[in-house]
N, CA, C, O and CB atoms as a CASP TS submission, in Angstrom:
PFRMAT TS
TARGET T0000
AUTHOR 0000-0000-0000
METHOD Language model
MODEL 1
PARENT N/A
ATOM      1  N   UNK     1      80.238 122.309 172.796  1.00  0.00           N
ATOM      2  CA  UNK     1      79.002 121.751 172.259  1.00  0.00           C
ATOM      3  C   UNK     1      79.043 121.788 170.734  1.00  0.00           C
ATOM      4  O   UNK     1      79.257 122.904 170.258  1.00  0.00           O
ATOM      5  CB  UNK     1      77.769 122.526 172.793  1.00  0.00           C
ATOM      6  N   UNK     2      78.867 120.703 169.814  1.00  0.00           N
ATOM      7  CA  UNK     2      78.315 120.336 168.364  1.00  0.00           C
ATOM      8  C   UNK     2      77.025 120.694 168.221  1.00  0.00           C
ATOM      9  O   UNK     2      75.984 120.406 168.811  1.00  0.00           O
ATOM     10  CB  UNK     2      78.367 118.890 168.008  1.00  0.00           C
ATOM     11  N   UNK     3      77.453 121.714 166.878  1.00  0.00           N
ATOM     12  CA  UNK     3      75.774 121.912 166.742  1.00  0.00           C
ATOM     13  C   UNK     3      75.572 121.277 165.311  1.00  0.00           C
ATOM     14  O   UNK     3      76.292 121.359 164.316  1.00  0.00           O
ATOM     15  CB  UNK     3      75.145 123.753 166.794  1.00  0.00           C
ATOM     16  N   UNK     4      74.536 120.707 165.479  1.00  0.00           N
ATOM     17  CA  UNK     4      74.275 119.737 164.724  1.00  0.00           C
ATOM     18  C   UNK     4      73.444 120.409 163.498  1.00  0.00           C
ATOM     19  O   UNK     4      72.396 121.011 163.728  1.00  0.00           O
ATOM     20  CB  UNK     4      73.587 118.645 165.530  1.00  0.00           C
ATOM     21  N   UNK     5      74.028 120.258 162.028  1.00  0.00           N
ATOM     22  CA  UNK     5      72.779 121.077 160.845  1.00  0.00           C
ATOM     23  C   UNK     5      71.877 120.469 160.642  1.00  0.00           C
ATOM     24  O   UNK     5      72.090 119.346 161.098  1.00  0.00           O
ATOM     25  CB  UNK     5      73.073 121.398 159.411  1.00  0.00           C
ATOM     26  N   UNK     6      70.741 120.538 160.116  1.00  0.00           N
ATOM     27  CA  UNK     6      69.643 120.673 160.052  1.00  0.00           C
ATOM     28  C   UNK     6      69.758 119.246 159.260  1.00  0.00           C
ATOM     29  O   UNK     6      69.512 118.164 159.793  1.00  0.00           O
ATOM     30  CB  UNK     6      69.073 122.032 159.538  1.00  0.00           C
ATOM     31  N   UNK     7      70.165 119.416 157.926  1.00  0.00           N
ATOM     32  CA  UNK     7      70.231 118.662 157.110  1.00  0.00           C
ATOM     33  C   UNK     7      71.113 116.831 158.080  1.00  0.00           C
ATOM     34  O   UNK     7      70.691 115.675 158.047  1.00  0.00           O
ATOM     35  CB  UNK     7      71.090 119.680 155.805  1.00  0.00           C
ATOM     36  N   UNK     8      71.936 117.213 158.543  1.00  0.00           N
ATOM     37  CA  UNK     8      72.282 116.071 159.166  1.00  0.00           C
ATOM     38  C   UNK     8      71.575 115.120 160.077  1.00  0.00           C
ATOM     39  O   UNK     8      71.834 113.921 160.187  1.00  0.00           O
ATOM     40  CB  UNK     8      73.121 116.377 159.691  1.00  0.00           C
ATOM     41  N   UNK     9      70.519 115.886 160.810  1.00  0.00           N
ATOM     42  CA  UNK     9      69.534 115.503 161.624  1.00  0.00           C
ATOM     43  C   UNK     9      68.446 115.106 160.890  1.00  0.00           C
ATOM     44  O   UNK     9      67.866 114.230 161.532  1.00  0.00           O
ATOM     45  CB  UNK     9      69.210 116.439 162.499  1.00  0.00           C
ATOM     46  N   UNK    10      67.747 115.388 159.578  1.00  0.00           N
ATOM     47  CA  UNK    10      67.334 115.119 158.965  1.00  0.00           C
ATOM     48  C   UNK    10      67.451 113.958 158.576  1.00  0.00           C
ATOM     49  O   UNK    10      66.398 113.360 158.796  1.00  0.00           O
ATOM     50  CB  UNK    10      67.389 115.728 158.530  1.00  0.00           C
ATOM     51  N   UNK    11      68.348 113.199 158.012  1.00  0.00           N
ATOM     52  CA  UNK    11      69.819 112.058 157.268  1.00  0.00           C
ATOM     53  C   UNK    11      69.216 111.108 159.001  1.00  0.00           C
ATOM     54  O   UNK    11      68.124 110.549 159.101  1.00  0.00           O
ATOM     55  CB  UNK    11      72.545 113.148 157.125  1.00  0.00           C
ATOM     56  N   UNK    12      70.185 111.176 160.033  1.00  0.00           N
ATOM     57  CA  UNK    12      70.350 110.718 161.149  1.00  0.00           C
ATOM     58  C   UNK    12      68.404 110.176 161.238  1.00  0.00           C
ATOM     59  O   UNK    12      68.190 108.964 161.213  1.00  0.00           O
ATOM     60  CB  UNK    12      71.168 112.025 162.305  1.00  0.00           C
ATOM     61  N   UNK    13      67.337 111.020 161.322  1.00  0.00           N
ATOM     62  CA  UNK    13      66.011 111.014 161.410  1.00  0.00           C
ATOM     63  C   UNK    13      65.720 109.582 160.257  1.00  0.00           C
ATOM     64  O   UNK    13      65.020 108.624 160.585  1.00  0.00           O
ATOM     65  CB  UNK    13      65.337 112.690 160.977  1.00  0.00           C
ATOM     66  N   UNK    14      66.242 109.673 159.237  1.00  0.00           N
ATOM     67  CA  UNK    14      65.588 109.004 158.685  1.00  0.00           C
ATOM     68  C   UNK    14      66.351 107.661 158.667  1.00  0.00           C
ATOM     69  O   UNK    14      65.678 106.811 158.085  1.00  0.00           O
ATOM     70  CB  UNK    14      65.230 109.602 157.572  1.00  0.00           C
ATOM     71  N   UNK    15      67.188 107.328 158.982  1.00  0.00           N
ATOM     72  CA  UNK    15      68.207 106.411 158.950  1.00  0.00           C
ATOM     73  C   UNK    15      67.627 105.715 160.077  1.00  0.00           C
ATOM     74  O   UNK    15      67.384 104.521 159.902  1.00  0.00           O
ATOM     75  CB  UNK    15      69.716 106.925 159.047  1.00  0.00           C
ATOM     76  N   UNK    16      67.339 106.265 161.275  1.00  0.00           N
ATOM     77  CA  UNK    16      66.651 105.350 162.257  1.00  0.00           C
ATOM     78  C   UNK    16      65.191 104.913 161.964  1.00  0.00           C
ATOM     79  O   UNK    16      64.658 103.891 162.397  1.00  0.00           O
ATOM     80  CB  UNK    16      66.645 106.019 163.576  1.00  0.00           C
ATOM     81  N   UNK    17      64.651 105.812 161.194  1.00  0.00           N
ATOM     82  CA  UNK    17      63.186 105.203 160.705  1.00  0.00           C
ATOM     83  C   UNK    17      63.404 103.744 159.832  1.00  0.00           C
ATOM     84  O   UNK    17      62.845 102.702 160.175  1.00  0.00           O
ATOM     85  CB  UNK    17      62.342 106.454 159.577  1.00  0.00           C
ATOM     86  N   UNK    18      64.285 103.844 158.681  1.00  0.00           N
ATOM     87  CA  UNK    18      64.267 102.952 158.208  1.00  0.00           C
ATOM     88  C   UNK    18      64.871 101.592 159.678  1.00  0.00           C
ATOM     89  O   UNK    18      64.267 100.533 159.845  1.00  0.00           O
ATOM     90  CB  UNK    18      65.068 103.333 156.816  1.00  0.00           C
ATOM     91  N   UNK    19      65.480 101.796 160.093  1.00  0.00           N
ATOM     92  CA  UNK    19      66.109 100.873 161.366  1.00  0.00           C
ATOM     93  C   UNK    19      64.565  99.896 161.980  1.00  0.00           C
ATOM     94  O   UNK    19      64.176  98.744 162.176  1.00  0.00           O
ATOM     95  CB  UNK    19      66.905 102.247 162.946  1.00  0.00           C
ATOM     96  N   UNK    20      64.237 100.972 162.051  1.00  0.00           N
ATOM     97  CA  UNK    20      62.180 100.624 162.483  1.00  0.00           C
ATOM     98  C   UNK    20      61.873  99.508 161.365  1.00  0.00           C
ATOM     99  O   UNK    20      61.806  98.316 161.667  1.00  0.00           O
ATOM    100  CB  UNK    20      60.669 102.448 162.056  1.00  0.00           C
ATOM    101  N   UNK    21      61.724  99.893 160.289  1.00  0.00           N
ATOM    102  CA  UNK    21      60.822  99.574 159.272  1.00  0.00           C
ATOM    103  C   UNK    21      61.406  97.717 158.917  1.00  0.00           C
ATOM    104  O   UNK    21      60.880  96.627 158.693  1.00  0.00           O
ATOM    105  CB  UNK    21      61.028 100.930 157.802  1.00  0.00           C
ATOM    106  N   UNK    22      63.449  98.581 159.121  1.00  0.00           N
ATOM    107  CA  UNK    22      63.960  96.949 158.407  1.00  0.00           C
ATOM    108  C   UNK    22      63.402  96.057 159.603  1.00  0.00           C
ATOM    109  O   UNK    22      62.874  95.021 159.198  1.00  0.00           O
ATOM    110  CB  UNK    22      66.061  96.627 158.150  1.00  0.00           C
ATOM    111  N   UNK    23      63.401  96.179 160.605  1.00  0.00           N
ATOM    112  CA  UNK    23      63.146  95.400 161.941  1.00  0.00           C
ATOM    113  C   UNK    23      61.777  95.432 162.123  1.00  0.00           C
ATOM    114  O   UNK    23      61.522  95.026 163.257  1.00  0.00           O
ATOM    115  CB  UNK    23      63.849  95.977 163.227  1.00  0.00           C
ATOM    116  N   UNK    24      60.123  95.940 161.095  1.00  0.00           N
ATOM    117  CA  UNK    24      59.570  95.371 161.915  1.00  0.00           C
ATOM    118  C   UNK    24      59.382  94.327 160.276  1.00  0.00           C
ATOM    119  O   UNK    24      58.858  93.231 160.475  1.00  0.00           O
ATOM    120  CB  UNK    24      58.315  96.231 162.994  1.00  0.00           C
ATOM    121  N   UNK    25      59.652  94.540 159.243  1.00  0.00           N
ATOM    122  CA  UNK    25      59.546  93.954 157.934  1.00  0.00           C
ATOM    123  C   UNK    25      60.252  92.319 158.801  1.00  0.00           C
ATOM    124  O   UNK    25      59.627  91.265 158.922  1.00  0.00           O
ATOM    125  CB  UNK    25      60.647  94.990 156.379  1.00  0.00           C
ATOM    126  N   UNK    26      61.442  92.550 159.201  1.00  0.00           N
ATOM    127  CA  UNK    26      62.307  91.270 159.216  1.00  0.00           C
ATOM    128  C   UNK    26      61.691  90.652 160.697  1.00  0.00           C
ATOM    129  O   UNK    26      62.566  90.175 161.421  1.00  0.00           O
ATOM    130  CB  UNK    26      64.231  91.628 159.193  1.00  0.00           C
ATOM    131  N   UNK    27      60.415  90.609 161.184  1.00  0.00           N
ATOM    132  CA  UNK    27      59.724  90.414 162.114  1.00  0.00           C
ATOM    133  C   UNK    27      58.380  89.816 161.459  1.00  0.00           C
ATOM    134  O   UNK    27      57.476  89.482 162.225  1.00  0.00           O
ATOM    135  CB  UNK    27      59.660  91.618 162.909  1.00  0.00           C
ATOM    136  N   UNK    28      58.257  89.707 160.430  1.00  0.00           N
ATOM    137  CA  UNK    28      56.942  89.564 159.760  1.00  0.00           C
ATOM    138  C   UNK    28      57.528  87.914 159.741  1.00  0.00           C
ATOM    139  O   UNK    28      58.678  87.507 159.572  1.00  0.00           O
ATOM    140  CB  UNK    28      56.520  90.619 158.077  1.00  0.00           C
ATOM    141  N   UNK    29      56.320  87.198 159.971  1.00  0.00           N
ATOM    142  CA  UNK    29      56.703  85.723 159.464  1.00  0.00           C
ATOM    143  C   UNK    29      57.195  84.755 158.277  1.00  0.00           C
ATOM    144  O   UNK    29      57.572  83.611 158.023  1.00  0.00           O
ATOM    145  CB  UNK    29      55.919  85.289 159.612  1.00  0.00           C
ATOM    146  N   UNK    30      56.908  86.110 157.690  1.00  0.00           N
ATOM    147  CA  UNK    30      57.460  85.715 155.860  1.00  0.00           C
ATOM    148  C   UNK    30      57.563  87.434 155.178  1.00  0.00           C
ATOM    149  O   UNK    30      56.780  88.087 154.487  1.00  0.00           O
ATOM    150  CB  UNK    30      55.727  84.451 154.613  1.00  0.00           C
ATOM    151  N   UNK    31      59.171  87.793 155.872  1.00  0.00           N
ATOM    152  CA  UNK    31      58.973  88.361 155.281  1.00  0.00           C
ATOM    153  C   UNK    31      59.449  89.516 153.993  1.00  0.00           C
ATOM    154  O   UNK    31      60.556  89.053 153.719  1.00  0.00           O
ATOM    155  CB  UNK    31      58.631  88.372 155.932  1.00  0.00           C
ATOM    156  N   UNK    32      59.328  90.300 153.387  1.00  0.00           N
ATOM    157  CA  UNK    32      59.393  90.299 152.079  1.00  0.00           C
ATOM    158  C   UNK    32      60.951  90.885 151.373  1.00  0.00           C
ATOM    159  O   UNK    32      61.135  92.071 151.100  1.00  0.00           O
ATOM    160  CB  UNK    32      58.139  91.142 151.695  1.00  0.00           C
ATOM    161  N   UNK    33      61.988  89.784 151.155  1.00  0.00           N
ATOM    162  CA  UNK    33      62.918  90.437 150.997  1.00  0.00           C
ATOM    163  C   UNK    33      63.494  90.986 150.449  1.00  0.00           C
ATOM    164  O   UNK    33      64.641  91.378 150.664  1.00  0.00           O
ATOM    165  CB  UNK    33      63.293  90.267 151.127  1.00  0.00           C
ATOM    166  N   UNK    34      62.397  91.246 149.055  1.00  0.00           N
ATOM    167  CA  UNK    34      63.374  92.085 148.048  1.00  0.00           C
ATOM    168  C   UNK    34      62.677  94.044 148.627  1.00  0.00           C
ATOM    169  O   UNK    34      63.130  95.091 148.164  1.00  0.00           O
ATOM    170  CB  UNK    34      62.873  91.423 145.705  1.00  0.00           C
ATOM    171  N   UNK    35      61.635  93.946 149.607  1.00  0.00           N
ATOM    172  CA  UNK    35      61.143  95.184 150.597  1.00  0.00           C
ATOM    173  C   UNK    35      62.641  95.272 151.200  1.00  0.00           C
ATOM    174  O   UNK    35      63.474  95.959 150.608  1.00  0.00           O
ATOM    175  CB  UNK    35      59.669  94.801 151.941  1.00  0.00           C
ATOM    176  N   UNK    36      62.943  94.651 152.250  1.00  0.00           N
ATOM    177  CA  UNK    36      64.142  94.593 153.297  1.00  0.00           C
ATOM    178  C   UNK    36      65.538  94.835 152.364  1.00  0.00           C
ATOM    179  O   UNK    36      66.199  95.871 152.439  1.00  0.00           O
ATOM    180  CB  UNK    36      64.184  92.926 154.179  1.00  0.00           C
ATOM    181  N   UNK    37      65.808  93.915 151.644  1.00  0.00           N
ATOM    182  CA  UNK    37      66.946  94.610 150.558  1.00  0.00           C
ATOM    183  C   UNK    37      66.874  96.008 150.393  1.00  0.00           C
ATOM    184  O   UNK    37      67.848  96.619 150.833  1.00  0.00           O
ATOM    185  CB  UNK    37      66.812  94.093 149.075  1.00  0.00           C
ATOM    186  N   UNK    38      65.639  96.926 149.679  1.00  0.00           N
ATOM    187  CA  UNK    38      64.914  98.177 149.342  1.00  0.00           C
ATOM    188  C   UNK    38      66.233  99.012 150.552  1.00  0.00           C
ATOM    189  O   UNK    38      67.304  99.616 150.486  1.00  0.00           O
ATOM    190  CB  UNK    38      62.743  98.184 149.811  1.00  0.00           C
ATOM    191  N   UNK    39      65.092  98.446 151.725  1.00  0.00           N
ATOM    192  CA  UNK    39      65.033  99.017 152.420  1.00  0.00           C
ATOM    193  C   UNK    39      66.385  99.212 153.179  1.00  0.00           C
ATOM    194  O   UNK    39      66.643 100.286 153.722  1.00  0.00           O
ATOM    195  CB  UNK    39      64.095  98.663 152.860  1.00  0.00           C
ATOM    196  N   UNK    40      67.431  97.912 153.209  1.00  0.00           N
ATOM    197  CA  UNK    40      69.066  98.423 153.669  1.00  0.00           C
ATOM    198  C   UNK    40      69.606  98.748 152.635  1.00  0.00           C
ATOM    199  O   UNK    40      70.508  99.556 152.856  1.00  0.00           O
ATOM    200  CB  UNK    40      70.096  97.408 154.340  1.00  0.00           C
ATOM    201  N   UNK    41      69.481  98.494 151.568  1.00  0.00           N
ATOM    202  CA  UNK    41      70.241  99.772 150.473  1.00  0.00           C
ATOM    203  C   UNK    41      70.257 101.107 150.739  1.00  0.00           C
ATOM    204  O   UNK    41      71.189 101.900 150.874  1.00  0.00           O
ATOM    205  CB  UNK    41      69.614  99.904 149.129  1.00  0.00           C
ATOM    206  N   UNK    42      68.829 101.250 150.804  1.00  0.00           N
ATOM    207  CA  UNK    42      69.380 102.666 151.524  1.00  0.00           C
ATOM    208  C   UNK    42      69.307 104.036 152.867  1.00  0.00           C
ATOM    209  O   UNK    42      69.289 105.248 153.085  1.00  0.00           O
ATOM    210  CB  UNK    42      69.200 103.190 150.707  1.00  0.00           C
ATOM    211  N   UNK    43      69.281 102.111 153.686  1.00  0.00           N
ATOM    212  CA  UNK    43      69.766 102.608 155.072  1.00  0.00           C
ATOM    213  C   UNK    43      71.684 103.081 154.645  1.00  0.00           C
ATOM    214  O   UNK    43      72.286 104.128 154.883  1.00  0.00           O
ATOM    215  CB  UNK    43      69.510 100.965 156.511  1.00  0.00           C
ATOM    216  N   UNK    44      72.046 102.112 154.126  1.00  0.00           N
ATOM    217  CA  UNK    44      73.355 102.352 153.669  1.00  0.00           C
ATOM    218  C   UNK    44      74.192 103.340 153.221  1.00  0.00           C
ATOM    219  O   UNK    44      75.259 103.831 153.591  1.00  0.00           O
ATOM    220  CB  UNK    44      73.446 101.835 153.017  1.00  0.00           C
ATOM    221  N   UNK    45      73.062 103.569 151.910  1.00  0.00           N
ATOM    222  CA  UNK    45      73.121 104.681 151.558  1.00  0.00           C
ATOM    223  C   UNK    45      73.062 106.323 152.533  1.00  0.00           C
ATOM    224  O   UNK    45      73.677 107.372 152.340  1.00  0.00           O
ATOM    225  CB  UNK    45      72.218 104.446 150.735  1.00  0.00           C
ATOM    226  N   UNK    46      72.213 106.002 153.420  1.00  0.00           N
ATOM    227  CA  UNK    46      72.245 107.681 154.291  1.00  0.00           C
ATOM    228  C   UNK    46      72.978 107.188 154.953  1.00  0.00           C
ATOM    229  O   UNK    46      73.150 108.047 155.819  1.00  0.00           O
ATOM    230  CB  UNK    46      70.968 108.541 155.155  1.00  0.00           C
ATOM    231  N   UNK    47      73.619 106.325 155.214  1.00  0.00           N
ATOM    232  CA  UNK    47      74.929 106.353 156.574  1.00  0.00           C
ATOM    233  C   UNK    47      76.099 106.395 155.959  1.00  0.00           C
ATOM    234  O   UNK    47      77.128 106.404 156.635  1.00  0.00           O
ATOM    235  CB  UNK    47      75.085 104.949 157.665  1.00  0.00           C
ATOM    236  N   UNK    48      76.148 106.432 154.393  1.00  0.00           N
ATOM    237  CA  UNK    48      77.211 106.777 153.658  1.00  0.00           C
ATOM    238  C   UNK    48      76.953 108.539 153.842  1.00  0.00           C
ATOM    239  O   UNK    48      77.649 109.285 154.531  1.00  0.00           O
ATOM    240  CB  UNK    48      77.162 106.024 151.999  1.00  0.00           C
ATOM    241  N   UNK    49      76.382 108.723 153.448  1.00  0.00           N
ATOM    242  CA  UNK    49      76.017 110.618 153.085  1.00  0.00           C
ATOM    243  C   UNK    49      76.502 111.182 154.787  1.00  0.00           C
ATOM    244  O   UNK    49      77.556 111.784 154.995  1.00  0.00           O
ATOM    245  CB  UNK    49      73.547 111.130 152.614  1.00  0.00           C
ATOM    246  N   UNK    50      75.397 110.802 155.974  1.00  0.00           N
ATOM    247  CA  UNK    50      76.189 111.204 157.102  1.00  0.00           C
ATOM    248  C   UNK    50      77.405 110.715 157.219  1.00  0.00           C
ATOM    249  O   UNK    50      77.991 111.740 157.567  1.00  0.00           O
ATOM    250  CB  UNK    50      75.633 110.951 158.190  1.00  0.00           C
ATOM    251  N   UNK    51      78.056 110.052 157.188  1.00  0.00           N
ATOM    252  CA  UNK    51      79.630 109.659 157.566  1.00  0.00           C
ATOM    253  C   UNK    51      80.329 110.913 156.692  1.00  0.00           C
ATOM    254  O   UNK    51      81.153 111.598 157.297  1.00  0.00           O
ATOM    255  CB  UNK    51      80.222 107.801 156.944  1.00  0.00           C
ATOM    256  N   UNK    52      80.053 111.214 155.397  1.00  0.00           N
ATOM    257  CA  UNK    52      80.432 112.227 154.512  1.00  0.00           C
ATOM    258  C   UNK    52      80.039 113.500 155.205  1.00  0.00           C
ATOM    259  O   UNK    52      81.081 114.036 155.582  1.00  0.00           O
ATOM    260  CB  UNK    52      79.794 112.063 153.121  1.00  0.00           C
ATOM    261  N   UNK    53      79.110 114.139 155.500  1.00  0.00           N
ATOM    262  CA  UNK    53      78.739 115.084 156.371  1.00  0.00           C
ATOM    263  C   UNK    53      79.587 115.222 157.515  1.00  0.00           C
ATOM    264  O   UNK    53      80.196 116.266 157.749  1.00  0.00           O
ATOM    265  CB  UNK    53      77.510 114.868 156.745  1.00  0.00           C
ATOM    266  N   UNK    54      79.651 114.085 158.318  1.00  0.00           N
ATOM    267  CA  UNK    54      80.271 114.489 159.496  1.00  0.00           C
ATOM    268  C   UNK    54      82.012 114.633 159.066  1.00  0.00           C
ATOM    269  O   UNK    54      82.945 115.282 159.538  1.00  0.00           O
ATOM    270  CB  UNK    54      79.883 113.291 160.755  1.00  0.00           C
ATOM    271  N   UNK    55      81.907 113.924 158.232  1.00  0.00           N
ATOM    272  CA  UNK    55      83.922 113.931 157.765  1.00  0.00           C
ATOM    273  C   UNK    55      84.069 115.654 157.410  1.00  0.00           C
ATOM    274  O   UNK    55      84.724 116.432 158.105  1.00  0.00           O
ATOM    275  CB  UNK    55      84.519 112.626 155.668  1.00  0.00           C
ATOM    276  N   UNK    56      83.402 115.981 156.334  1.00  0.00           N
ATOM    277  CA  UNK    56      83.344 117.232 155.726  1.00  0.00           C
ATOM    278  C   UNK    56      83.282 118.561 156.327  1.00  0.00           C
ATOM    279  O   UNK    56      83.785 119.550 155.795  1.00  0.00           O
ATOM    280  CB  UNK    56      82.435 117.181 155.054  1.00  0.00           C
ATOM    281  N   UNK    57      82.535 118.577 157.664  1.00  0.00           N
ATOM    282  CA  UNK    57      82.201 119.360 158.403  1.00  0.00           C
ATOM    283  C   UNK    57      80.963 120.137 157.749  1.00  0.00           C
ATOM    284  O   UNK    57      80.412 121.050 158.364  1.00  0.00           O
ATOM    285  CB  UNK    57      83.313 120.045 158.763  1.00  0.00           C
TER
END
């Protein structure tokens, strides 16, 4: 069993929130893309930091 740190679950937590947010923004009938840009920059960004986390141990 992986036990998962705190801080990584944290990272992972928020990475799917934004997942929410880009999808319900890009659901809006017009909607706002320099928000949605915002907002996968730095989905990107924490899936850079976890990929680093999980590499690092």
């Amino acid at each position: 069993m992986v036990v998962q740190s705190p801080r990584l679950k944290t990272l992972e937590d928020r990475h799917a929130a934004l997942e929410r947010q880009i999808g319900q923004e890009d659901a809006r009938p017009r909607p706002d893309t320099v928000e949605l840009s915002r907002l996968k920059m730095e989905k990107l960004r924490l899936k850079e930091e976890i990929e680093r986390l999980r590499r690092d141990g």
